[in-house]
C-alpha positions as CSV (number, residue, x, y, z in Angstrom):
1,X,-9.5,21.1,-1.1
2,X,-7.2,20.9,1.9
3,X,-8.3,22.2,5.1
4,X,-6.0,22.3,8.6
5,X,-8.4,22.6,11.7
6,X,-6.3,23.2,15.3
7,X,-8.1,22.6,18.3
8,X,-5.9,23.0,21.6
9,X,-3.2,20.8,20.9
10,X,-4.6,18.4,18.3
11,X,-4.2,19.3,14.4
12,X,-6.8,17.7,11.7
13,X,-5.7,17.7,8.3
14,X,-9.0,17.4,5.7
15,X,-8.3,16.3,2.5
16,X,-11.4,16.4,-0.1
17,X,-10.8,15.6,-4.0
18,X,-13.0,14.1,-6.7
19,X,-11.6,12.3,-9.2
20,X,-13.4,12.3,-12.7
21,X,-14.6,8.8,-13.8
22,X,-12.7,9.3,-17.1
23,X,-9.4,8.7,-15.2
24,X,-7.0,6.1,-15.1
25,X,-8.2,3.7,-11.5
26,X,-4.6,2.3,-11.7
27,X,-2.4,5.5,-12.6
28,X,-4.8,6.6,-9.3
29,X,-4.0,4.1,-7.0
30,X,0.0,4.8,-8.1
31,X,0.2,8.1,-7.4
32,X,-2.2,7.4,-4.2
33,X,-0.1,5.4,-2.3
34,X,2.9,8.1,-3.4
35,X,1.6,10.8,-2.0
36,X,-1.9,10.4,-0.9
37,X,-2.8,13.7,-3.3
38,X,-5.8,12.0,-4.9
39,X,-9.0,9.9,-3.5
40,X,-10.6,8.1,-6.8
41,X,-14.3,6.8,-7.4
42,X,-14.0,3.3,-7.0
43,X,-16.6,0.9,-6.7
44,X,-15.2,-0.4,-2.6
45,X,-18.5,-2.5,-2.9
46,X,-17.5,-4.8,-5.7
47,X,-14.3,-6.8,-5.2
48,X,-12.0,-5.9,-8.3
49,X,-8.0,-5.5,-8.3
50,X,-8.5,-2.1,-7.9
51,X,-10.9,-1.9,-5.1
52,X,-8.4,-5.0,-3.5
53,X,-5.1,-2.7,-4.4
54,X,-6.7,0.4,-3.3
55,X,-7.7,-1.2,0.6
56,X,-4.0,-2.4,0.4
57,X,-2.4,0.9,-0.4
58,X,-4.8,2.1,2.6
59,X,-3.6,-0.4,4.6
60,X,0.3,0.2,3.9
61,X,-0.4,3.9,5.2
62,X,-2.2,2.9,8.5
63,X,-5.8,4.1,7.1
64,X,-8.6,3.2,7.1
65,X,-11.9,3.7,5.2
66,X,-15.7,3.9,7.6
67,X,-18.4,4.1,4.4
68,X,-19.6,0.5,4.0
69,X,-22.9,1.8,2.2
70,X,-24.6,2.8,-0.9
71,X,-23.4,6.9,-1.2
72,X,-24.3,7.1,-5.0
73,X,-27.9,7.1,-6.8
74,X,-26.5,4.1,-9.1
75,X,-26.3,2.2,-5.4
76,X,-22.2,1.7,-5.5
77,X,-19.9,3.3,-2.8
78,X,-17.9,6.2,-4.5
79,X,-17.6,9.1,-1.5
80,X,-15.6,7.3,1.5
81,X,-14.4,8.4,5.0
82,X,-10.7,7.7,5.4
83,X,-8.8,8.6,8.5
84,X,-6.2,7.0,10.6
85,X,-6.5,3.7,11.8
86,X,-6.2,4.7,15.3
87,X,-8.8,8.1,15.5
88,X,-11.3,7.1,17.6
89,X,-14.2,7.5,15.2
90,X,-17.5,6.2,16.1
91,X,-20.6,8.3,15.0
92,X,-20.5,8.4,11.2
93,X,-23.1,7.5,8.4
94,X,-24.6,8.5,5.0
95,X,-27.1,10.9,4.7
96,X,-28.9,9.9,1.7
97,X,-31.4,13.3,0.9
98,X,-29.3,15.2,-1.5
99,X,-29.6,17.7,-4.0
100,X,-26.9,15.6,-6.2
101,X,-26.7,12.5,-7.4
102,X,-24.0,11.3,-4.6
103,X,-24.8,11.5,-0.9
104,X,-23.5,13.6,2.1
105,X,-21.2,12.1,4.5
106,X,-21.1,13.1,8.0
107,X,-18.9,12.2,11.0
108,X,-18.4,13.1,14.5
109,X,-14.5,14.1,15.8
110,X,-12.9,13.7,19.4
111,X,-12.5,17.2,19.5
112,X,-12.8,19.5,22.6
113,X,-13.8,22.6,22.6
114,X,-11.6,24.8,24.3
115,X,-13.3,27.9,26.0
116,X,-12.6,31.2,25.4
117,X,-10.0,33.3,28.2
118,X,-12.4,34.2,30.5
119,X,-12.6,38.5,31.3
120,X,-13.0,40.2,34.3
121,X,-14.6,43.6,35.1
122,X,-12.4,45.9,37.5
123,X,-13.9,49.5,38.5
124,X,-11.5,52.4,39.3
125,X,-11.2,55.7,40.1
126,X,-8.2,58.0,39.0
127,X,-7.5,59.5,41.7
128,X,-4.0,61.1,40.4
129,X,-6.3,63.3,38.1
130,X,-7.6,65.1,41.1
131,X,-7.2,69.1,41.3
132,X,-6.4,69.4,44.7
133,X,-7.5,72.8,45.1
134,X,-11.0,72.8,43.1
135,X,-11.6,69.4,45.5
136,X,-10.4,71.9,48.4
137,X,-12.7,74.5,47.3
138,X,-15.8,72.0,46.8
139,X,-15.5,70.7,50.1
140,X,-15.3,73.8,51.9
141,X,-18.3,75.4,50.0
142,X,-20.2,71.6,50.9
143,X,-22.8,71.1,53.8
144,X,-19.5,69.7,56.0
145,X,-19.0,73.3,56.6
146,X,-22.5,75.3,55.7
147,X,-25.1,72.8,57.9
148,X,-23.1,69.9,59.5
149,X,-25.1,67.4,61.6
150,X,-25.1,67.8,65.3
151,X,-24.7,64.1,66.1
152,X,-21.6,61.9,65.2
153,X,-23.7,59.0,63.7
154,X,-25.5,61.5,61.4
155,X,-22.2,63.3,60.5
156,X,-20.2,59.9,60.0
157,X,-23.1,59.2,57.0
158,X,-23.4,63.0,55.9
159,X,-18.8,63.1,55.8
160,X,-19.5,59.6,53.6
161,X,-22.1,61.1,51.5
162,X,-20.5,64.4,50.4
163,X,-17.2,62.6,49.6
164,X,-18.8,60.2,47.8
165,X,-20.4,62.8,45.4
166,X,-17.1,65.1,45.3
167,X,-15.2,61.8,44.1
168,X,-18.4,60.8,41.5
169,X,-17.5,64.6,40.0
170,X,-13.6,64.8,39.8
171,X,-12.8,61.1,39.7
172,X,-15.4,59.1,38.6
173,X,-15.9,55.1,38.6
174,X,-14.5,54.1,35.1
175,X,-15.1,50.3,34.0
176,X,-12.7,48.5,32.4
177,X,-12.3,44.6,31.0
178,X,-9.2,42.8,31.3
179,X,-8.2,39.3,30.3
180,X,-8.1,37.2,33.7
181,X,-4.5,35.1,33.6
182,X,-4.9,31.7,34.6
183,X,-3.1,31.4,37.7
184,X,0.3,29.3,37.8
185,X,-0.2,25.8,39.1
186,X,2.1,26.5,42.0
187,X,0.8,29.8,43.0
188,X,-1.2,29.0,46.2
189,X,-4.0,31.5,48.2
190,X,-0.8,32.2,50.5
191,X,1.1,33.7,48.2
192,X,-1.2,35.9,46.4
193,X,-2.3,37.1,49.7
194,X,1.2,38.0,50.1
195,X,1.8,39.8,46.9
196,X,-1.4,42.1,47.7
197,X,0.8,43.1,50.6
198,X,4.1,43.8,48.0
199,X,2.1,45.8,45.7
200,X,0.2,48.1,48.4
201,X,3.9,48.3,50.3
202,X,5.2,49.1,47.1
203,X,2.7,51.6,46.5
204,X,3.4,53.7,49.9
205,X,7.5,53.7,49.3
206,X,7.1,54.9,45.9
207,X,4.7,57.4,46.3
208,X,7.2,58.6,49.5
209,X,10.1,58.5,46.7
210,X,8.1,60.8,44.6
211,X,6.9,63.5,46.9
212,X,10.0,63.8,49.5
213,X,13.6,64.5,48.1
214,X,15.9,61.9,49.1
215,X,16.9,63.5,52.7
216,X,13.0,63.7,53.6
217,X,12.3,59.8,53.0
218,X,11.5,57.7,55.2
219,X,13.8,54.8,55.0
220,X,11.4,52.7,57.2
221,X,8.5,52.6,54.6
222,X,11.7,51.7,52.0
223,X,12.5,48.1,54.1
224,X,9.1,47.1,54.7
225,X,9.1,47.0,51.0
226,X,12.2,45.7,50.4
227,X,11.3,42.5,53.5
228,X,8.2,41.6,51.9
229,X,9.6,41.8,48.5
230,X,12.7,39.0,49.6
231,X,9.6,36.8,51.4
232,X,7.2,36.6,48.2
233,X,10.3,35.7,46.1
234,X,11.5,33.3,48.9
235,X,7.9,31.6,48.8
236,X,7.4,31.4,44.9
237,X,10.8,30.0,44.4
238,X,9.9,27.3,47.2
239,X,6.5,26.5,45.7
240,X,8.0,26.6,41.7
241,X,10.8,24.0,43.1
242,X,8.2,21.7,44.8
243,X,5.5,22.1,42.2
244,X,8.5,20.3,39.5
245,X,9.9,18.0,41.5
246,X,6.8,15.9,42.4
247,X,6.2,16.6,38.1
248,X,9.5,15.1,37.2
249,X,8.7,12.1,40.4
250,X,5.2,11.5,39.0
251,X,6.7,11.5,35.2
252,X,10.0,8.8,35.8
253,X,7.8,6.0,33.5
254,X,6.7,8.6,30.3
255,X,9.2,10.1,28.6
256,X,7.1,12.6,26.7
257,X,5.8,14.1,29.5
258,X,9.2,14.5,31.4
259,X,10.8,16.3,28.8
260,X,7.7,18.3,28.5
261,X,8.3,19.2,32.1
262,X,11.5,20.0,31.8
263,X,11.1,22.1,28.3
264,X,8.5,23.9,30.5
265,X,11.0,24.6,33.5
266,X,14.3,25.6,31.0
267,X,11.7,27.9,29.0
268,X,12.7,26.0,25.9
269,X,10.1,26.9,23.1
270,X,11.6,25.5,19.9
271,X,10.2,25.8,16.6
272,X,9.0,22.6,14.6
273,X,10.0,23.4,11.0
274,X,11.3,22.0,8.1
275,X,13.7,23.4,5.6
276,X,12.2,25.7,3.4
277,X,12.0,24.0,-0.1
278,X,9.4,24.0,-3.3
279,X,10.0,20.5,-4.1
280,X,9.5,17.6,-1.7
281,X,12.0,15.7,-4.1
282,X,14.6,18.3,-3.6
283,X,14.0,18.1,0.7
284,X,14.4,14.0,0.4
285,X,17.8,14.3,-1.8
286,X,18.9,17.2,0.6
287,X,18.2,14.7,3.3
288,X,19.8,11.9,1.9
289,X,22.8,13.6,1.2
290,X,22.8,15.2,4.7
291,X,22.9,11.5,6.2
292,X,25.1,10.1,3.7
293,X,27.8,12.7,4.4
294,X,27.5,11.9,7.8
295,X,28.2,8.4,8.1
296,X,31.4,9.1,5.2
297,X,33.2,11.6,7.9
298,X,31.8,9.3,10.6
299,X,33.7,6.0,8.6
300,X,36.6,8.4,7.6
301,X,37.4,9.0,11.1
302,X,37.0,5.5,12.9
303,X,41.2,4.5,13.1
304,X,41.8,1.4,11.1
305,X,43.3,-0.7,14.2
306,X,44.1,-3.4,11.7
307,X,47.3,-2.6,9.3
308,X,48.8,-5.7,7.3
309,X,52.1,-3.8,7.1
310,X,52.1,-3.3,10.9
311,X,55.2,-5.7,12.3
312,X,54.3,-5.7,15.5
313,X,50.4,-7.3,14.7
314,X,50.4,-11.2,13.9
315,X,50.5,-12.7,10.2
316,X,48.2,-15.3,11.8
317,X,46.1,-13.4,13.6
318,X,42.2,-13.9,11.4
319,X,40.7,-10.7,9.4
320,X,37.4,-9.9,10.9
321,X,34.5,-10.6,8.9
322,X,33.5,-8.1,6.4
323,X,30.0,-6.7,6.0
324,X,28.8,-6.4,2.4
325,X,25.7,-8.0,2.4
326,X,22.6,-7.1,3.6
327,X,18.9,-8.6,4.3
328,X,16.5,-6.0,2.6
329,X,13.6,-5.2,4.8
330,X,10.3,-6.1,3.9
331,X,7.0,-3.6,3.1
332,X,5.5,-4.5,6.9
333,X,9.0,-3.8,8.8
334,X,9.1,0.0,6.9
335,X,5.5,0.8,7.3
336,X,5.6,-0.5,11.2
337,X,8.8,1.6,11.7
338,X,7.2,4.8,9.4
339,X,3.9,4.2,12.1
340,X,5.1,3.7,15.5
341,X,7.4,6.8,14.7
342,X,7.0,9.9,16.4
343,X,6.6,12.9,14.7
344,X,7.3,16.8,16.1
């Protein structure tokens, strides 16, 4: 069974198999340290060649196995716990009352849980959906104009009142849930403050746009629009550049987290895949051949400085040392190269 598990940025891969006692241990551990498909029952608790071969294939991939216990009724350890050598693993055990004849394993992960988006609750009332004239009629045929009060106080709360019911009937409160957007790390109290201003600004000079022909506007409520518009833009483009410079000043020393600011202020989003392929033989040879025609057109279009033939270049002068031997690397130079790599 193979199981992925995402959480925020961190991916866990879970990899359960059982292999029958009938099997070969040794064919196991060969195809084990090929591909890491299979996880055997051997006996880790009695030193053998195949216990001892199976730690060192472990060992070659950076791995490492937790279960030092009894996990099986016949008091050998046959279930294990295998992670990376570097996953910071430290609440695990056996748990020994089982229905079956092998024990449960358990084991605590650094994940962190990532809350949900948070929602908010907005009210609103549509006010566009007004008829203007039944909302004429209901006022007039109100106490406003039947019994108004005689003071101002009294008629200030009696004028609130009325409205209040008129709006309850032809635009009532309607509740809604939205998603609330985290807020960009540069946007500051300031500038939200200021985009309120845009939006309601906005609102005037386009409901002015949309009621008055063009003659009829008012070209004032137009600029206000336009002046606040140029300042909010003026003030998010002066926070945005501040907020990534003092990024890229605090990041000069990592790498990783430099080009993540800069992928973050290009807006460069690209896809980690692989070539699509059924065979993982077939993506290694395709690979291979990739590299190897590389290096050929790279070789083929070096100029050969030295010609023989060439007059004006010395008999004397000495041939430079040719290259066709090399030191093969040993099994701890690949598998410290294959670990410190980075993959993405």
């Amino acid at each position: 069974m193979l199981l992925r598990l995402r959480s925020g940025s961190k991916s866990f891969l879970f990899l359960a198999v059982y292999r029958p006692p009938s099997n070969d241990i040794s064919s196991f551990i060969s195809e084990f340290s090929t591909l890491l498909e299979d996880i055997a029952s051997i006996h880790l608790d009695t030193q053998s060649s195949y216990s001892n071969s199976f730690a060192a294939t472990l060992k070659t991939f950076g791995l490492q196995q937790h279960i030092s216990s009894s996990t099986h009724s016949s008091g050998h350890t046959l279930d294990l716990l295998i992670t990376r050598d570097k996953m910071p693993i430290t609440d695990f055990g056996v748990y020994e009352q089982s229905l079956s004849d092998h024990s449960a394993i358990f084991c605590k992960l650094p994940i962190v849980a990532n809350s949900l988006p948070t929602r908010s609750v907005k009210t609103y009332r549509k006010l566009s959906s007004i008829d203007i004239n039944a909302f004429s009629d209901d006022i007039k045929s109100s106490s406003l104009y039947s019994s108004p009060s005689s003071t101002v106080a009294n008629y200030s709360q009696q004028l609130n009142s009325v409205l209040l019911s008129l709006l309850d009937k032809h635009a009532p409160l309607k509740t809604i849930s939205c998603r609330a957007n985290p807020r960009k790390p540069f946007i500051t109290d300031e500038i939200l403050e200021q985009k309120s201003k845009r939006s309601k600004l906005e609102s005037i000079f386009r409901k002015d746009k949309k009621k008055n022909p063009p003659e009829r506007q008012n070209p004032e409520l137009r600029d206000n629009y336009l002046k606040q518009r140029k300042l909010v833009d003026r003030m998010i483009t002066t926070a945005k550049s501040s907020y990534f410079r003092n990024m890229i000043s605090q990041n000069h020393d990592c790498p990783k987290k430099l080009w993540g600011t800069l992928d973050s202020l290009l807006g460069r989003n690209i896809p980690k895949s692989l070539p699509s392929t059924d065979s993982p033989s077939e993506l290694a040879t395709s690979f291979l051949n990739f590299f190897d025609d590389k290096i050929s057109k790279l070789c083929s279009s070096i100029p050969k400085y030295f010609n023989s033939t060439d007059p004006s270049v010395s008999s004397n002068m000495p041939k430079p040392p040719e290259l066709s031997n090399f030191v093969p690397a040993s099994s701890e130079e690949i598998r410290q190269l294959i670990l410190s790599a980075t993959f993405s």
